[in-house]
Wavefront OBJ file of the C-alpha trace (Angstrom):
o trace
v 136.702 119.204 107.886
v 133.036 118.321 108.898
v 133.407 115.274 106.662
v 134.124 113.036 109.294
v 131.268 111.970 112.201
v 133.814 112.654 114.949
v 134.713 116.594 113.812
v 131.528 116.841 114.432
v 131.735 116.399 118.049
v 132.467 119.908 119.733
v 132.557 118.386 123.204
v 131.014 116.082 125.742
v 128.447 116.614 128.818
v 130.129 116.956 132.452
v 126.411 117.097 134.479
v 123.221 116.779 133.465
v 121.188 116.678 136.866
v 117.320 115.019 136.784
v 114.971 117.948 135.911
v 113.496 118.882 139.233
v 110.727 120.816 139.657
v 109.434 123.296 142.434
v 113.192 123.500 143.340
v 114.746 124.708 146.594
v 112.880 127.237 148.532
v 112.709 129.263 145.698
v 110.548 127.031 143.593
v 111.963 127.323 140.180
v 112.140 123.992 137.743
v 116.217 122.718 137.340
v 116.743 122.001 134.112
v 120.189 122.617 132.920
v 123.678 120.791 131.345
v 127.035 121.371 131.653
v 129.390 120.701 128.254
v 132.709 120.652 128.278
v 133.898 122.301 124.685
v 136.511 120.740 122.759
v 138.835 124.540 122.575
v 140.085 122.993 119.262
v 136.954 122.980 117.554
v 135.749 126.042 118.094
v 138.993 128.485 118.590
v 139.031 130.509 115.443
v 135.401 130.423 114.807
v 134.242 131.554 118.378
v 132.896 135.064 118.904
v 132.128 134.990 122.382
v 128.666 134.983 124.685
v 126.732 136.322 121.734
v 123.249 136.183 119.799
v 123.394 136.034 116.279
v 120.665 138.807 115.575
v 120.556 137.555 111.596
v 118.306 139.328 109.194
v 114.948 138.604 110.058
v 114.351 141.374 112.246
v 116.038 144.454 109.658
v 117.689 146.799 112.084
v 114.817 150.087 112.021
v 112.624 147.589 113.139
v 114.916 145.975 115.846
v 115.355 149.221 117.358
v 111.617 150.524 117.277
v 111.027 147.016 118.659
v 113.021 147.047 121.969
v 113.134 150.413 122.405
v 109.692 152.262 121.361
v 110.356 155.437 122.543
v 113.830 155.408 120.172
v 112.718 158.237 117.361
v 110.995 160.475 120.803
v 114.421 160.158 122.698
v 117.234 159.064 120.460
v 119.763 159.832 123.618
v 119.164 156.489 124.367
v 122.622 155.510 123.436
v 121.508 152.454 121.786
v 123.794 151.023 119.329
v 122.949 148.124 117.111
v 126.082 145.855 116.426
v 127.720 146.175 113.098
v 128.009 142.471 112.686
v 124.549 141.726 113.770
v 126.166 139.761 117.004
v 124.818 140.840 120.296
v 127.106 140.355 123.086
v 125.721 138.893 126.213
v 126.891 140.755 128.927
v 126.369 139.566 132.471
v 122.932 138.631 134.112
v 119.695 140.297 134.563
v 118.756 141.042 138.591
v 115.482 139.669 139.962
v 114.948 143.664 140.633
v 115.348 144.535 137.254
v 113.314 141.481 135.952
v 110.888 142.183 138.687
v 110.573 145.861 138.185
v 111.432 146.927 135.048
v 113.288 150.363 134.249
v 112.532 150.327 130.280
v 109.198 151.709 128.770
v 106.556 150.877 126.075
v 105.130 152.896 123.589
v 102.213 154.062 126.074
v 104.774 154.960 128.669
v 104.352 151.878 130.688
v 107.250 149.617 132.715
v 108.093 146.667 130.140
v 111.212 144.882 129.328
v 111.290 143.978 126.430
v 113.469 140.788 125.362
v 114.891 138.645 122.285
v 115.963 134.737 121.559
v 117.275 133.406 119.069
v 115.662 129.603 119.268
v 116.309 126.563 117.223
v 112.391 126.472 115.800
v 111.548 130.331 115.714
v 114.678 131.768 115.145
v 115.091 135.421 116.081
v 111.919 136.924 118.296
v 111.300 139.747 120.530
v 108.748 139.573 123.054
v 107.571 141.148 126.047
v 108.794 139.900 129.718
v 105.811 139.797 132.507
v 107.152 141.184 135.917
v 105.144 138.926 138.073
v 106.581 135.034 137.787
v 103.676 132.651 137.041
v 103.089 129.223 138.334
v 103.165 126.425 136.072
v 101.644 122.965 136.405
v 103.064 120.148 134.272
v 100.762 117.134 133.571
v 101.910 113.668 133.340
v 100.626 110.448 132.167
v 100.547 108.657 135.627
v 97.823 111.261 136.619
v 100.472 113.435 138.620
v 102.075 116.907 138.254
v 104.043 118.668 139.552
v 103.808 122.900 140.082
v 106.975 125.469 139.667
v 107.378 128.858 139.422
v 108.848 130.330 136.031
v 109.488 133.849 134.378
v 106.317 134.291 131.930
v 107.366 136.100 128.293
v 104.114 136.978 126.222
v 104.011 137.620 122.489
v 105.181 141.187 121.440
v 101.838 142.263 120.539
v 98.302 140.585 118.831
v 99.916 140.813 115.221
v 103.685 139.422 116.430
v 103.402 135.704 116.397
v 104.531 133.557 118.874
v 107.614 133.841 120.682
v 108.653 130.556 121.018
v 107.470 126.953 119.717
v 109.000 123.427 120.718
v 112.339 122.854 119.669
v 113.449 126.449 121.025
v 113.926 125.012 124.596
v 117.787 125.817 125.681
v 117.415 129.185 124.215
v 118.674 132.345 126.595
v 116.613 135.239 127.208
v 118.411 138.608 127.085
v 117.181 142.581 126.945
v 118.389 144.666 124.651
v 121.641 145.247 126.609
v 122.792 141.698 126.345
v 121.691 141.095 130.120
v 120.668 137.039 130.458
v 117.119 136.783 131.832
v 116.209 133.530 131.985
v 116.912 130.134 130.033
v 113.537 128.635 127.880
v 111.856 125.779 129.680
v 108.509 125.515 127.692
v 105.448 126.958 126.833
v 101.222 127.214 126.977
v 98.827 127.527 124.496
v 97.429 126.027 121.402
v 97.100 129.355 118.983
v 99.322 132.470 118.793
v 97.109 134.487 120.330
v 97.418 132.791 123.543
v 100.901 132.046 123.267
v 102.863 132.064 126.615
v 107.003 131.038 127.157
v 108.297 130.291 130.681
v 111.563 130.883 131.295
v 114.224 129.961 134.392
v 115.548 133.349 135.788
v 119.153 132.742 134.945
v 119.827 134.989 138.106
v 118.805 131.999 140.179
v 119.995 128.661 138.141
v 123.554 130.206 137.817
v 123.763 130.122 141.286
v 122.518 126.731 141.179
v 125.456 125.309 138.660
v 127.705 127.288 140.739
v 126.728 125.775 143.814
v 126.620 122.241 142.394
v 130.123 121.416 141.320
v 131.382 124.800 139.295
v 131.798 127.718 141.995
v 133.999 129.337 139.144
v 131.597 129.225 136.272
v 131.149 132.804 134.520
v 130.487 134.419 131.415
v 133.323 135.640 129.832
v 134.883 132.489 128.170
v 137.967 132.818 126.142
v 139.793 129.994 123.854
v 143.174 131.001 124.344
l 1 2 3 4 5 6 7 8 9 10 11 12 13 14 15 16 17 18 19 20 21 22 23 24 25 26 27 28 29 30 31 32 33 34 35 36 37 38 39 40 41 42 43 44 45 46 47 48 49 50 51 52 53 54 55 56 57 58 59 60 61 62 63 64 65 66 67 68 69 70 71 72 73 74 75 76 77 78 79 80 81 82 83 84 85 86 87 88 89 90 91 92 93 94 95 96 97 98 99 100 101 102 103 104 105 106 107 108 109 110 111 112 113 114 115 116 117 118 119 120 121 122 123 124 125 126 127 128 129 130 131 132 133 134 135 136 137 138 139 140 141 142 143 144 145 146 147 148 149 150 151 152 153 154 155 156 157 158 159 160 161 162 163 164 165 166 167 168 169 170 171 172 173 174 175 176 177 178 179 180 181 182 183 184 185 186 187 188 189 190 191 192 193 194 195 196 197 198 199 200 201 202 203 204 205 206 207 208 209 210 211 212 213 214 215 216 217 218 219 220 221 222
């Protein structure tokens, strides 16, 4: 019954650190919360770490999206889900995200990735292997600078991959692997459109570190 104002809370916020930017030695922004899910809410609807894939991507053109070379080496093994529910399963290494192991339609290193955001919905885009550093304005006349995983647009004709509202959102390949965690964007039109991610390989280590040393991905309701 969603009637009621208090069904409709599904749980409550155990940490919510100040953003930080430029964090540790690393430099990455810290941006993150912890909720604590009310298992009663949730149990018989909950599916697991997945991304609801939807139907605004129809399933040829998921495929020939993240994997281009699909039709020349069908092999591949890929295997869309049946329910359209992408599991996520475990997290992307700074060597894969750094030096990826997939290719493009040219025969070139690219991973490409998909989100499902709050504002965009379902997009696939196209991760850059060389982090980029970001410099956020203020209205005091002071910034601050951090280092973030750059996604671009799939290609000129794709749209953008993210717009506000989408922040929150995880990053996975087309194995389920988590990438990185939306922090923002750059640009003005589509054409320049640019989304910076957190590696999640780093800020999982950070909520681990700070508080939840036995935080993983495989959450079950039982």
């Amino acid at each position: 019954d969603w009637s009621s104002f208090n069904q409709r809370i599904l749980g409550h916020v155990v940490r919510s650190p100040p953003i930080t930017f430029n964090c540790g030695t690393e430099g990455f922004t810290e941006d993150y919360a912890v909720v604590a899910l009310d298992r009663t809410k949730i149990k018989k609807a909950f599916k697991g770490n997945v991304i609801d894939l939807g139907t605004e991507i129809p399933m040829f053109t998921y495929t020939l999206m993240m994997y281009p070379l699909y039709l020349k080496t069908p092999h591949l093994g890929l295997k869309y889900p049946v329910d359209r529910l992408l599991p996520l399963r475990g997290i992307m290494t700074e060597e894969l995200m750094c030096n990826p192991d997939t290719l493009d339609n040219d025969g070139e290193s690219c991973r490409f990735v998909i989100k499902r955001g709050s504002t965009t919905g379902v997009t696939i885009g196209r991760a850059n292997g060389v982090y980029s550093f970001v410099r956020e304005y203020f209205s005091n006349n002071t910034y601050h600078t951090s280092k973030e995983w750059a996604i671009l647009p799939y290609d000129k004709n794709s749209g953008v991959f993210s717009a506000r509202g989408d922040s929150g959102s995880v990053i996975v390949d087309g194995d389920g692997q988590i990438g990185g965690m939306l922090t923002g964007g750059a640009g003005d039109m589509e054409a320049l459109d640019i989304t910076y991610a957190t590696p999640f390989f780093w800020l999982f280590s950070r909520i681990k570190a700070n508080g939840f040393p036995n935080a993983h991905l495989d959450p079950q309701t039982t």
